[in-house]
N, C-alpha and C positions, 0 to 999 in steps of 0.2 A: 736149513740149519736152525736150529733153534738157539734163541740167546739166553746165555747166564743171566740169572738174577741180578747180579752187579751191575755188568753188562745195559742190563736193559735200564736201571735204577742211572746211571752217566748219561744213556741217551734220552732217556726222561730232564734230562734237566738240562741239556742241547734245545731238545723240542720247547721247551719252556721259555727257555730264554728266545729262541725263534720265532716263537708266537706275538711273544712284548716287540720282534720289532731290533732285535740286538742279536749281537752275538753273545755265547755264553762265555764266563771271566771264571780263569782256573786261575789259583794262588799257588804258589809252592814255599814250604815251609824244612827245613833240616832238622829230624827226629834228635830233638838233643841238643839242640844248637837256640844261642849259645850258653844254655842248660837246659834240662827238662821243663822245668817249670816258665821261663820264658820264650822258648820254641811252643810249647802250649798254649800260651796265649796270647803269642803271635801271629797262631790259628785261629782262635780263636777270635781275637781282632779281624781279622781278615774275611772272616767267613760272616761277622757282626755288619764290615763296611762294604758288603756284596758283593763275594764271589760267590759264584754257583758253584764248584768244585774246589775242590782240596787235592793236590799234590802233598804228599809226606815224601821226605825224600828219608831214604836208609843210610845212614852211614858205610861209608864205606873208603878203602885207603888208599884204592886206584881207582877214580871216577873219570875214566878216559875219556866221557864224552863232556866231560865240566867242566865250564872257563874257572877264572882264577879265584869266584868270589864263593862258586857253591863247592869246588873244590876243598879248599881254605874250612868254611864250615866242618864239612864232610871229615876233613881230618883231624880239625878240632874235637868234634864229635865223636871220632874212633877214639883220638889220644884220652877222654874221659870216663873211654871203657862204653862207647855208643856200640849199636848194632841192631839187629832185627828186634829183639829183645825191646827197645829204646822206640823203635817206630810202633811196636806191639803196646805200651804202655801210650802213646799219644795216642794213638788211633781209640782205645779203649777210654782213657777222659775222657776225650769229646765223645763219643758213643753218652757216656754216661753223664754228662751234662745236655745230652738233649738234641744233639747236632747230627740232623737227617741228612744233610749235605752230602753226594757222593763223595767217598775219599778212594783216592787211586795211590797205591804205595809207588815210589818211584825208582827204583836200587838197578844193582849188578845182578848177575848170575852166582857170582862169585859166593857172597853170605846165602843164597839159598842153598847151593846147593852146599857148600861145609855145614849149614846144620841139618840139611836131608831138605830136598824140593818137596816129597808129596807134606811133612810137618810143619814145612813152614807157610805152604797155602792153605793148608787147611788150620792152621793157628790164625793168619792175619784174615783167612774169610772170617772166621768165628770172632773177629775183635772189632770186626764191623769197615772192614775193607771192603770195595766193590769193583778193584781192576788195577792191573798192574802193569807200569809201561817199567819196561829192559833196553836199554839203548843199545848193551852191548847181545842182543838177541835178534838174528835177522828173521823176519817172517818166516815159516816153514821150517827152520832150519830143527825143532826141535819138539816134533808134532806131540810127543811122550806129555812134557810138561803145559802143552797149549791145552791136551784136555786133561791132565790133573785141575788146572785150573778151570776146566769148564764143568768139571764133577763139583768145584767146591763154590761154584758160583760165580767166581770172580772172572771179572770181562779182559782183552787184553788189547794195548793200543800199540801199534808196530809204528816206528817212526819212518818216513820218506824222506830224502834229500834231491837236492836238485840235480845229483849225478843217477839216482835210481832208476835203473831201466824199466821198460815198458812193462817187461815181464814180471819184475820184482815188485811191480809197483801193484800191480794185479794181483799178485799174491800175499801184498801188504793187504789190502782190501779186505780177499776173502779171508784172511789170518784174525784179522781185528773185529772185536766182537762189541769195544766198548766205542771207540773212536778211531780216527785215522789219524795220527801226531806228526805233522808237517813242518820240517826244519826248513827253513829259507833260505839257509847260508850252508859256505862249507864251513867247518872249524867247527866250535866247541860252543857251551852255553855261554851268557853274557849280557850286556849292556852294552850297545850302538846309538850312536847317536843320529843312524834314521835307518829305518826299515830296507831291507838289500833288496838291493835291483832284481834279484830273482825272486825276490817272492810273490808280485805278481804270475808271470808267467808259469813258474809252480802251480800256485795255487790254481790258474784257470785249466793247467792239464790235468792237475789231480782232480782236479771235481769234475771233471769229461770223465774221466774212468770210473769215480766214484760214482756217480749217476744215482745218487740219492739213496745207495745202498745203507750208507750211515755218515756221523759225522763227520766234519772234517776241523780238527783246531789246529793252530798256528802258535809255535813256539821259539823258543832261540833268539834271541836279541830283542824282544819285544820290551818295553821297558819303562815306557809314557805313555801320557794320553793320545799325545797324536798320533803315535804309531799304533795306537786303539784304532781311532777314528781313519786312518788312513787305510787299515788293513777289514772295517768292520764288515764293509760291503762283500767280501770276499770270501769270507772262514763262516763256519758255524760255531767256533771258538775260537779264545784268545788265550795264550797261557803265558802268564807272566813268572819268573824263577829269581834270577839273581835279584833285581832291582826291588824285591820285598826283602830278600837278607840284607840289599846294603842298607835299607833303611831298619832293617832290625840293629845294624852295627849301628846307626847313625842317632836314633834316637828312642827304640825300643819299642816295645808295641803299640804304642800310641803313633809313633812317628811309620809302621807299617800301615793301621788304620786311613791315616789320612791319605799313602799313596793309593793304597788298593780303593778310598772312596772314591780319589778324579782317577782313577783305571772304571770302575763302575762306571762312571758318569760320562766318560767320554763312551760305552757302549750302548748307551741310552741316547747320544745324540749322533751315534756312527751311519744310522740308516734308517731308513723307515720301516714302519711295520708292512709296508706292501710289497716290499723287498724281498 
């Protein structure tokens, strides 16, 4: 099977970050939150104090798989008239400031398809998207838009849980073009004050099935350094969400900068490079 452009452009910078020795560090950022021009440069910070990926998350006003913080954003960001539109305009600044970084859009199904799915993938490839993770999208289930989106380049990452069976879990696999997105817990996105007892054991069944087909990042409750450092050995990424918005609430781009640099820094001391 041949990989999307995007696709390959996410696992490039997996591979990168795997070479230094680390895992790779994805930020997630809410299109519009909490305004345009400060959700932009709170990517913008973040992508400065070293993450190798960018999450844009879309606006949206039922985000079922979102705890209460990226929730919150999400509807703030709708009630100001946020939407595809919103994550189309951030993705395009940072394009045009310079910023080579994979960006993976991160939404529902829901705004794709009310403004039509084949226009809105082939709007966000052209504004310099490289892969789109659907949470409410199970592998296979919707093979039409897996290759719209492999016509217009962009990769796609299927999530896994710790109830995912053998079979689904195989077909999250061969589904996912850009990475394999590894929730640890059951429930929703968030900040935990320590990494769940399942995501060991997760992690070591998914990478027996994955068998170095492609990545594999770990996201959902991740949140500090040490749950960097605790999980680095493990993943071939790390994806942090809520715990960059509450420090966007907390102290504004500057105060995201500083968490996303100890998230960097604890992936530079998580494991060796002969790992």
């Amino acid at each position: 099977m041949s990989v999307p452009a995007g696709a390959r452009r996410v696992r490039e910078a997996f591979a990168r970050a795997g070479e230094a020795g680390r895992p790779a560090l994805a930020t997630y950022v809410m299109a519009g939150y909490p305004d345009e021009p400060r959700g932009l440069a709170a990517a913008d910070v973040a992508l400065d104090a070293g993450a190798d990926l960018l999450e844009i998350g879309i606006p949206f006003s039922d985000p079922v798989a979102d705890g209460p913080t990226i929730a919150a954003a999400g509807h703030a960001a709708v009630a100001a008239g946020g939407g595809v539109e919103t994550a189309l305009r951030t993705v395009r600044a940072l394009r045009d400031r310079g910023r080579t970084q994979p960006i993976l859009a991160m939404g529902y199904l829901n705004p794709l398809v009310a403004r039509g799915t084949g226009r809105t993938l082939r709007e966000l490839a052209a504004a310099g998207v490289d892969g789109l993770i659907l949470p409410d999208l199970p592998a296979g289930e919707d093979r039409l838009l897996e290759r719209l989106a492999a016509d217009h380049g962009l990769g796609m990452a299927f999530l896994v849980t710790p109830n995912t069976s053998p079979e689904r879990l195989e077909q999250a696999v061969r589904s996912s073009t850009a990475f394999l997105y590894v929730v640890p817990l059951y429930g929703v996105t968030g900040m935990r004050e320590r990494v769940a007892e399942t995501a060991g054991p997760l992690l070591e069944r998914v990478r027996a099935t994955v068998a170095g087909r492609l990545p594999v990042g770990v996201g959902f409750g991740v949140s500090r350094p040490e749950h960097v450092r605790e999980l680095a050995a493990s993943t071939d990424g790390i994806i942090v969400g809520s715990a960059v918005l509450a420090a966007l609430d907390e102290g504004g781009p500057r105060r995201v900068g500083k968490l996303v640099g100890s998230l960097a820094s604890a992936t530079r001391l998580g494991r060796s490079p002969s790992q």
